[in-house]
SESETOR-869356 format. One line per field, with one value per residue (C-alpha): x, y, z. Coordinates in pm, 1 decimal. Each point is the difference from the previous one (the first is absolute). Example, Ala and Ser with C-alpha at 12.3 -4.5 7.8 and 13.67 -1.06 7.14 Angstrom:
BEGIN
c1 <- (1230.0 | 137.0)
c2 <- (-450.0 | 344.0)
c3 <- (780.0 | -66.0)
This chain:
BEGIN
c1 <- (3513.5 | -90.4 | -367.4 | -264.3 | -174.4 | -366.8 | -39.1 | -334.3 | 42.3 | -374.9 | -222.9 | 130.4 | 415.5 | 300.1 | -151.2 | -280.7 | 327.7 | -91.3 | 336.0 | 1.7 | 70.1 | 242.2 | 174.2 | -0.2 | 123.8 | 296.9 | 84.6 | 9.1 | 358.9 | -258.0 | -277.0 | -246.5 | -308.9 | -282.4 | -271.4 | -170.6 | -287.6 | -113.5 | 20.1 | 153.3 | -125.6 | 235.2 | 285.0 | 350.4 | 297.2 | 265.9 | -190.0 | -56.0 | 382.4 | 106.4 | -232.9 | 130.0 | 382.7 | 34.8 | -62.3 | -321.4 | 20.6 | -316.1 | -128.6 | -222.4 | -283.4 | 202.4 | 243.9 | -215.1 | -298.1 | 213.5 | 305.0 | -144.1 | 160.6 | 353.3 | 176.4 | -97.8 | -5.2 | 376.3 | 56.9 | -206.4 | 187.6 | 212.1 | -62.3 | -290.1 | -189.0 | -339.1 | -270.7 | -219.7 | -311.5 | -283.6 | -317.7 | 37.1 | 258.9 | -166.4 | -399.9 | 236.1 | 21.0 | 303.2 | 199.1 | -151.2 | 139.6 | 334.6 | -73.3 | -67.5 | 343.5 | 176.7 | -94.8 | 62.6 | 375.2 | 20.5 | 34.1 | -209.3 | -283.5 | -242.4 | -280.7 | 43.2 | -393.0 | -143.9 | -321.2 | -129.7 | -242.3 | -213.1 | -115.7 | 62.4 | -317.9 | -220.4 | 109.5 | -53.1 | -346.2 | -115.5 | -108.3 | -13.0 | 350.7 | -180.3 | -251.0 | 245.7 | 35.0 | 330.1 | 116.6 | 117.9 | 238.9 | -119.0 | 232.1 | 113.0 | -156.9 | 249.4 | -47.6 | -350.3 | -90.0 | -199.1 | 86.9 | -367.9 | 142.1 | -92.8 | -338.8 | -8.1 | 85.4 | -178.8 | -329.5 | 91.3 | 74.1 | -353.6 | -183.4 | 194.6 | -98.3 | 356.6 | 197.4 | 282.0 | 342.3 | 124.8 | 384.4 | 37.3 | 296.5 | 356.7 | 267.5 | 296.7 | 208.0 | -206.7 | -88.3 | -337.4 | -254.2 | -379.9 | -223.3 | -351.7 | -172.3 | 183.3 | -77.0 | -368.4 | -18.7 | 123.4 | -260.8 | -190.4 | 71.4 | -0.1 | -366.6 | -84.2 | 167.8 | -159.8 | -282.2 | -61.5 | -181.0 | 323.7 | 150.2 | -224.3 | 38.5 | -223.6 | 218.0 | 189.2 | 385.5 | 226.4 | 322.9 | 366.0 | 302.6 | 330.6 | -131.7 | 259.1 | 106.9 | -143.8 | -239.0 | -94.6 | -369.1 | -298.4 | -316.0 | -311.5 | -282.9 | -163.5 | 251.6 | -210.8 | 120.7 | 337.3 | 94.5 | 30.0 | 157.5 | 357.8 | 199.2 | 319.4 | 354.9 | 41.3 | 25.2 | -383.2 | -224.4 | -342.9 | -293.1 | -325.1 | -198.1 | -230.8 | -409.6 | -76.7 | 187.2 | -13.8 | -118.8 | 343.9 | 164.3 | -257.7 | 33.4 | 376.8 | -21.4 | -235.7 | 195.2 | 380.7 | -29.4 | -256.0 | -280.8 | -299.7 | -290.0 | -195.5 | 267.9 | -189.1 | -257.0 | 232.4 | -23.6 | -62.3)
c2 <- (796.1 | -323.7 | -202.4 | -221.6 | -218.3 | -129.2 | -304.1 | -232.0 | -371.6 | -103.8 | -213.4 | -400.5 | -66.7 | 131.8 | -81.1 | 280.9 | 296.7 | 122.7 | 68.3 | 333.0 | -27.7 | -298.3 | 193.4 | 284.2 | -210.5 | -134.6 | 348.6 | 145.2 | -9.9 | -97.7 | -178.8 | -19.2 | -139.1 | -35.5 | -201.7 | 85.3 | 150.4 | -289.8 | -345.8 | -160.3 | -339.9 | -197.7 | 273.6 | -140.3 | 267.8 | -264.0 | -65.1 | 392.0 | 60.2 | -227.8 | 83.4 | 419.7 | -196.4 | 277.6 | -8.6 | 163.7 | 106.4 | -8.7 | 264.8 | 0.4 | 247.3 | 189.7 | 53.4 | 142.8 | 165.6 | 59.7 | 103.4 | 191.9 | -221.1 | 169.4 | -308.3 | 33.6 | 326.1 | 41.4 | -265.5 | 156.9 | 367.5 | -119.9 | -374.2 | -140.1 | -192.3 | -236.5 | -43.2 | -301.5 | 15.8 | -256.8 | 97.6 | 330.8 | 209.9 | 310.6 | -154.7 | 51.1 | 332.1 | -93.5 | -18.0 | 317.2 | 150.0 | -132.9 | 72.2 | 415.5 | 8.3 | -167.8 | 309.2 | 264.5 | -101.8 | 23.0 | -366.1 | -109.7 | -228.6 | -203.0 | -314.8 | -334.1 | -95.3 | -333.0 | -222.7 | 144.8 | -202.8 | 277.8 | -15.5 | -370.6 | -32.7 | 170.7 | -151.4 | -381.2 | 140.7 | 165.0 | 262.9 | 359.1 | 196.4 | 317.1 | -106.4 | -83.0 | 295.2 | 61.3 | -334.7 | -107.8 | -216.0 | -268.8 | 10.6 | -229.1 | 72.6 | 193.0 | -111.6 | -150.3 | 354.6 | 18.9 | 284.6 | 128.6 | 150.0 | -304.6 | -5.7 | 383.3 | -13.2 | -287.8 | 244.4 | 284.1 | -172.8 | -200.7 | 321.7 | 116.0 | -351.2 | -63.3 | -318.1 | -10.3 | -140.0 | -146.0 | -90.2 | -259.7 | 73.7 | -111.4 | -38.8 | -167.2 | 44.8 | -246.2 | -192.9 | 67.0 | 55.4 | 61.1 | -221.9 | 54.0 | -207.9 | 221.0 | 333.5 | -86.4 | -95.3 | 368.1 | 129.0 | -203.5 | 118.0 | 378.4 | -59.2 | -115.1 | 275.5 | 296.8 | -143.3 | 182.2 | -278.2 | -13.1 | -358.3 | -276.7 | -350.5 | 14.6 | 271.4 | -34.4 | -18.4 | -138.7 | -132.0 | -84.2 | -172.9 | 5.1 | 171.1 | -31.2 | -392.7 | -299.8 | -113.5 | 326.2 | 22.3 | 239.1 | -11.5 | 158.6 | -52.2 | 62.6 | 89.3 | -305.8 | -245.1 | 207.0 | -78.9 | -401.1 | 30.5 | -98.5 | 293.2 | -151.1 | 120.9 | 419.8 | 244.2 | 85.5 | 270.0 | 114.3 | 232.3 | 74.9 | 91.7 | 258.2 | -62.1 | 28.1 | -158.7 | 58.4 | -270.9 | -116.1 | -10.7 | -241.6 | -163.3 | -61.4 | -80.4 | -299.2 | -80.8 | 58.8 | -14.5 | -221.8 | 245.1 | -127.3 | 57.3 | 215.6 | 277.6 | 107.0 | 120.8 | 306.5 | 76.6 | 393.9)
c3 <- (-8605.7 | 54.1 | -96.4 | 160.7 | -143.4 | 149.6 | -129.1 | 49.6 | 39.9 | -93.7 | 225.7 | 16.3 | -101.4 | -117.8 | -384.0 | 60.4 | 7.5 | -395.8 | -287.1 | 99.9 | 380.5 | -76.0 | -210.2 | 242.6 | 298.7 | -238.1 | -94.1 | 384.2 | 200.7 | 339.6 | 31.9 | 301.7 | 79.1 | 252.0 | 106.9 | 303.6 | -194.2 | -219.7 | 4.0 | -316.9 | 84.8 | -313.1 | 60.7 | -37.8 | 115.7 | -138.6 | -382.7 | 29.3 | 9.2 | -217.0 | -254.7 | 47.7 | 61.2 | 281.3 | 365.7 | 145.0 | 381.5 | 186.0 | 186.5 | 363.8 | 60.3 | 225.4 | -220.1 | -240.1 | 235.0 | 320.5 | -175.3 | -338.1 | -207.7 | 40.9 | -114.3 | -355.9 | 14.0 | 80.2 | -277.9 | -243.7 | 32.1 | -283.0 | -95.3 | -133.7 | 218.1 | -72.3 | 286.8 | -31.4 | 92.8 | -9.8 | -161.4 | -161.5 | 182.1 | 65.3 | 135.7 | 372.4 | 109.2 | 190.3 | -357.6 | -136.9 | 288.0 | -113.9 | -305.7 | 106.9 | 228.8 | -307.8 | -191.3 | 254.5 | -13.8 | -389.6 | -34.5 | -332.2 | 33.4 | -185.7 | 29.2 | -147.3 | 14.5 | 76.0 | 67.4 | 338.0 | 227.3 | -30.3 | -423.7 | 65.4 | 227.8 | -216.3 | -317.8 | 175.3 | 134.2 | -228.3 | 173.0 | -160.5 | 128.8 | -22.4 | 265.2 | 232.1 | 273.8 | 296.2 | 35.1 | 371.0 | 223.4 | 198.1 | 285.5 | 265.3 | 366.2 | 204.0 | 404.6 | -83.9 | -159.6 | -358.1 | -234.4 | -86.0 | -312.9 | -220.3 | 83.5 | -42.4 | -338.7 | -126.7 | 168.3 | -190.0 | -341.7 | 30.1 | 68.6 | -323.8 | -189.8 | -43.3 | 77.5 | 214.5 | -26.0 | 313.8 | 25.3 | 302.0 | 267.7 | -76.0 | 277.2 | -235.7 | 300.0 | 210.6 | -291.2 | 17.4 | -264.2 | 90.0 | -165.0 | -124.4 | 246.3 | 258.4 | -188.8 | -4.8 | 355.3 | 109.8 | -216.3 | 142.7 | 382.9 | -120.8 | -120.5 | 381.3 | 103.1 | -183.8 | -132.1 | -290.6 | -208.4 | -254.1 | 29.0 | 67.2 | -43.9 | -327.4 | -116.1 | -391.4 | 8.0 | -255.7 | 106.9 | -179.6 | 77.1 | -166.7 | -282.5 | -316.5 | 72.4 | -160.7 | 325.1 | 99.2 | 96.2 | -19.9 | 154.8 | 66.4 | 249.0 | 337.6 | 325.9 | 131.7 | -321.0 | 14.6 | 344.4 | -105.2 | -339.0 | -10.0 | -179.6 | 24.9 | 92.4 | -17.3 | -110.2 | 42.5 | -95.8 | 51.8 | -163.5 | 141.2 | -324.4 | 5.3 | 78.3 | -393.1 | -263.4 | -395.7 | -114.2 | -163.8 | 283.0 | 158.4 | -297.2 | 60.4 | 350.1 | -64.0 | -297.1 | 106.8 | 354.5 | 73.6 | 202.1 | 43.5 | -304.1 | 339.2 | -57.9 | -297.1 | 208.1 | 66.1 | -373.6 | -61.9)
């Protein structure tokens, strides 16, 4: 039988790929890719190849959502085949459903890890990872519509004294990439809506952009300060920290991400 390879790509360019998925890519008879789920903001397909010396076909959502991924499947029956992934390959449950009907049909499989957005965020913020709760997508409105879910979960997790991750909406297709500004504004909108008291314009975020490349940004601060600070190009992300901090991770926010000395009135 043949093998498949999951192989992460990291967060910024083709140099964040580590030896050991290099070496796996050179060593597979097919290589494909996709990336409709991240945004590799310094990403170059061309250096990419030429650095592996092997072509790397690209892949569409449908083909891998709509159509289960049957194209590597078929070529992974009995060649080995590497799947690049940005981030880490498995944080999408689309590919650990690839991953499952991979090993339904006998075909060998295994995980080339890599930097993933998500210990990125908490390692820039300093924020503790084990008081972060279910993270969440910020999606794009669909006919004028808001999906109540983020606001939902960013409820529950506060009620917990958690923080909460919050991946913003990614249409590669369309070529567009929600911002921060945009993601906040929604919140924003879904406060008015259900009024529950959870997002106010006094309330804490922290906010990234193109984490992993030299100019990448962090910052902390009010949704009112938020809404006028310039992140940047995307990729984006957001967190909505919890009501009480340790005290080390206010200390990090005013140090490392510039929050404002007030924050450490949420010490606990």
């Amino acid at each position: 039988m043949g093998e498949l390879v999951f192989v992460g790509l990291g967060l910024f360019d083709e140099r964040d790929i580590s030896l050991r998925g290099l070496e796996e890519a050179k060593d597979s008879d097919f290589i494909f890719a996709e990336f409709y789920t991240s945004l590799l903001a310094g990403f170059s397909l061309q250096k990419l190849e030429s650095i592996i010396g092997k072509s790397i076909t690209v892949l569409s959502r449908r083909e891998i959502e709509d159509e289960s991924g049957e194209i590597i499947l078929q070529k992974a029956k009995e060649r080995k085949v590497a799947f690049l992934v940005p981030g880490d390959p498995l944080i999408a449950t689309t590919h650990i459903d690839l991953r499952i009907r991979a090993e339904k049909r006998g075909i060998k499989t295994h995980v080339v890890h890599a930097a993933s957005i998500v210990s990125a965020v908490m390692g820039l913020s300093g924020l503790h990872n084990y008081k972060f709760g279910r993270s969440v997508t910020i999606p794009f409105p669909e006919d004028g519509v808001l999906s109540r879910t983020p606001y939902e979960v960013i409820m529950e997790n506060r009620m917990r004294n958690l923080h909460t991750l919050c991946f913003l909406d990614v249409d590669a297709e369309k070529r567009r990439y929600m911002t921060i500004r945009k993601a906040l504004k929604i919140l924003l909108m879904l406060e008015e809506k259900i009024g529950r008291g959870i997002i106010t314009l006094d309330s804490l975020v922290v906010g990234v952009s193109r984490a992993g490349s030299d100019d990448g940004k962090i910052k902390a601060g009010t949704i009112r300060d938020m809404l006028n600070f310039d992140f940047g190009s995307p990729p984006h992300v957001l967190v909505v920290p919890s009501e009480k901090l340790h005290f080390m991770e206010a200390e990090a926010l005013c140090t490392l991400a510039g929050a404002p000395e007030k924050i450490k009135e949420m010490i606990v």
